[in-house]
C-alpha positions as a printed NumPy array, in Angstrom:
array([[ -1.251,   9.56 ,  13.57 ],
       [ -1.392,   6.33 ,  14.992],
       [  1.23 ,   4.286,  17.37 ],
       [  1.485,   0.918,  16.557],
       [  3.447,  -2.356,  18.247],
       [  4.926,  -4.946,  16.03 ],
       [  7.427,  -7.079,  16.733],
       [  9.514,  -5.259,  19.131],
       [  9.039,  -1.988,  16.871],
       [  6.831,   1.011,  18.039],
       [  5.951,   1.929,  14.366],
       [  3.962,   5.296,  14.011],
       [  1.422,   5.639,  11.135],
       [  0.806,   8.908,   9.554],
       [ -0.362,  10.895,   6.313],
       [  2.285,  10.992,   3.923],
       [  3.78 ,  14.323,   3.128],
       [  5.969,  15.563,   0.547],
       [  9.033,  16.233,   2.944],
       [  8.625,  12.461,   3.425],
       [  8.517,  11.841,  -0.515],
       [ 11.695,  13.653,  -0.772],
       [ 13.363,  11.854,   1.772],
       [ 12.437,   8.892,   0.024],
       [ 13.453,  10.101,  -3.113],
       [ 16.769,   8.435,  -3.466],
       [ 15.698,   5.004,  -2.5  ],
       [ 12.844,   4.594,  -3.777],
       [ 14.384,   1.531,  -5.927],
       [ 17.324,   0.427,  -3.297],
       [ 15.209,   0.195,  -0.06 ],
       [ 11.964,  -0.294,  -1.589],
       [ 11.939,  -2.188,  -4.859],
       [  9.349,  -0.011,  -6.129],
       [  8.386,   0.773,  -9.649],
       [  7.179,   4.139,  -9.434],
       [  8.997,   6.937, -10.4  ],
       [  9.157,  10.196,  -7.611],
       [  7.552,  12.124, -10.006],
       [  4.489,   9.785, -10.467],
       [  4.335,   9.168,  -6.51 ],
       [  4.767,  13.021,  -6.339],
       [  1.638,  13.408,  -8.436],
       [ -0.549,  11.042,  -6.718],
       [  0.213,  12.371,  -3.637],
       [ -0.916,  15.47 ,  -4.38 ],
       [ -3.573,  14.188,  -5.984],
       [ -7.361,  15.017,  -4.255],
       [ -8.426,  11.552,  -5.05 ],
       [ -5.703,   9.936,  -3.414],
       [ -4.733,   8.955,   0.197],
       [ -0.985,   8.127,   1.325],
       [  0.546,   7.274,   4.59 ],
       [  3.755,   6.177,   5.804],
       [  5.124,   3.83 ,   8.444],
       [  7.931,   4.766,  10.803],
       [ 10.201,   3.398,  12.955],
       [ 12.273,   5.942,  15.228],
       [ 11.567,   8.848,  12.473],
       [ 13.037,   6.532,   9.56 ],
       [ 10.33 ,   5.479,   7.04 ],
       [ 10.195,   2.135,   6.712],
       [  7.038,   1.661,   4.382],
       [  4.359,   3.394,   2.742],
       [  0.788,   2.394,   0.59 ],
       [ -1.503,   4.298,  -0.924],
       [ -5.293,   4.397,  -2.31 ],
       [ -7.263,   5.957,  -4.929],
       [-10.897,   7.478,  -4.187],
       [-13.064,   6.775,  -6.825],
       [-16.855,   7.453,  -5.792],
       [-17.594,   4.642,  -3.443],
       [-15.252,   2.46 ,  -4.44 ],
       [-11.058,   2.391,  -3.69 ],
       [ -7.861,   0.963,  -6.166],
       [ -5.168,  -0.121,  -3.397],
       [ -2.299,   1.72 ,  -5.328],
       [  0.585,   0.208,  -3.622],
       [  1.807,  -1.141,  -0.298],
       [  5.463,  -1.165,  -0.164],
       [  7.566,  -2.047,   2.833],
       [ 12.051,  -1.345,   3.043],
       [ 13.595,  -4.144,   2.515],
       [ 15.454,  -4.715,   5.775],
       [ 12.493,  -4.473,   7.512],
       [ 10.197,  -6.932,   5.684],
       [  8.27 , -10.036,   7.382],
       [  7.603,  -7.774,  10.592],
       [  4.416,  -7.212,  10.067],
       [  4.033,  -3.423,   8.916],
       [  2.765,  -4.222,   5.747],
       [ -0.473,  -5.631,   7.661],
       [ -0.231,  -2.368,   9.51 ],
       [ -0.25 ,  -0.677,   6.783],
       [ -3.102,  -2.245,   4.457],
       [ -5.307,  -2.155,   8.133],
       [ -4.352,   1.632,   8.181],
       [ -5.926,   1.636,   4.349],
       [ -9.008,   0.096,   5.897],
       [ -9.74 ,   2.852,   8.152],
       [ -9.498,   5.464,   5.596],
       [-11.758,   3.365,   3.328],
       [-14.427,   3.352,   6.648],
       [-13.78 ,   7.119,   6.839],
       [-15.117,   7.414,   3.293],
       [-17.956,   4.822,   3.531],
       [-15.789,   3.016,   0.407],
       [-17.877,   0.058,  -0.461],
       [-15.48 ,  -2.084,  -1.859],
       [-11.052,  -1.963,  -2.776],
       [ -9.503,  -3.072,  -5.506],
       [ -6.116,  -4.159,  -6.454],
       [ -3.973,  -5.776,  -8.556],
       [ -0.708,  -7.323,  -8.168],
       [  2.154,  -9.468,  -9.872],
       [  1.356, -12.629, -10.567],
       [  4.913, -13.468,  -8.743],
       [  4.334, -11.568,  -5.735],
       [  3.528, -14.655,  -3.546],
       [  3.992, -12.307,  -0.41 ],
       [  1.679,  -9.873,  -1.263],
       [ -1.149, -12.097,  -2.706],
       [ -0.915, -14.111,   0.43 ],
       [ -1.511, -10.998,   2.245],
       [ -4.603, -10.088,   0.168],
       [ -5.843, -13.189,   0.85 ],
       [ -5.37 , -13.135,   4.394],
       [ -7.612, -10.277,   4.732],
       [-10.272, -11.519,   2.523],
       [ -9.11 , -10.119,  -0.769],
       [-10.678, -12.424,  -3.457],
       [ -9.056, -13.086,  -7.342],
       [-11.766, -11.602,  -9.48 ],
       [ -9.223, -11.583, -13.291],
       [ -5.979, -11.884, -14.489],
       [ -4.42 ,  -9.839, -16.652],
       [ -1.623, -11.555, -19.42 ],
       [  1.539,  -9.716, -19.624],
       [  0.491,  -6.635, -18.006],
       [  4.076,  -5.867, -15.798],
       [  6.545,  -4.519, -18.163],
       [  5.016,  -6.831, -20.977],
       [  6.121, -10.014, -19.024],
       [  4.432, -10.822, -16.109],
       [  0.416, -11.199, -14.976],
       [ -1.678,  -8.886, -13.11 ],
       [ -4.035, -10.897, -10.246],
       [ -6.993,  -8.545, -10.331],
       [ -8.027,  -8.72 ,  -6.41 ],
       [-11.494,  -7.353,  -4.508],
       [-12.856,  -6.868,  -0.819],
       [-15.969,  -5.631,  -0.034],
       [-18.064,  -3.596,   2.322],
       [-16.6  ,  -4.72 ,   5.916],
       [-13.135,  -3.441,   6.203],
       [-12.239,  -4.557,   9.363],
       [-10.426,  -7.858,   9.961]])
């Protein structure tokens, strides 16, 4: 577990659990805009090849991300932060978190992909050295584009 400062919030980092899935159960799409069912995140976290944490702040969650272990190589599977608590900072926290597990398991390069419309997120990438490697057409609920995204061996920003 880590303790983290950002912007006036002590936010703890730790390994995701399934008490904390099922706390998140019921706002999964409210708070979180994500896409992914409970049963799919349910399956991934239980999942040997797969590594989630959460961010806190004052026991609430307040984001979560996870990877996939693949060999020596790791698919970022998602980084999502609440709502209310966006633009603070914890999903940096969070992908930096992902970095140190990657270290931990001498992962040679991460992989990603994202929607093409999902300024806030590619900007992140970027910001920690994530390059565009593809584009996928339509690949988000037939509609959107998928940036296909890669970092390699150093993991620390």
């Amino acid at each position: 577990m880590d303790k983290l400062e950002s912007c006036n919030y002590d936010i703890i980092i730790s390994d995701m659990n399934l008490e904390d899935l099922d706390i998140l159960k019921d706002n999964l799409i409210t708070s979180f805009d994500n896409f992914w069912t409970y049963d799919i995140l349910k399956s991934e976290l239980l999942s040997n090849n797969s590594k989630y944490i959460t961010a806190k702040i004052n026991g609430e969650i307040v984001g979560f991300a996870g990877l996939k272990l693949i060999l020596d190589e790791a698919e970022i599977m998602n980084i999502v932060v609440k709502k209310s608590f966006r633009r603070h900072g914890i999903a940096s926290l969070l992908l930096q978190k992902l970095f140190d597990i990657c270290n931990d398991f001498n992962i040679s390069v991460i992989n990603l992909e994202v929607n093409e419309l999902n300024s806030s997120a590619i900007n992140l990438y970027e910001k920690f050295d994530f390059k565009v490697v593809g584009f996928r057409k339509h690949y988000y609920n037939d509609e959107n584009g998928a940036v296909l995204m890669t970092r390699g061996r150093s993991f620390n920003p």
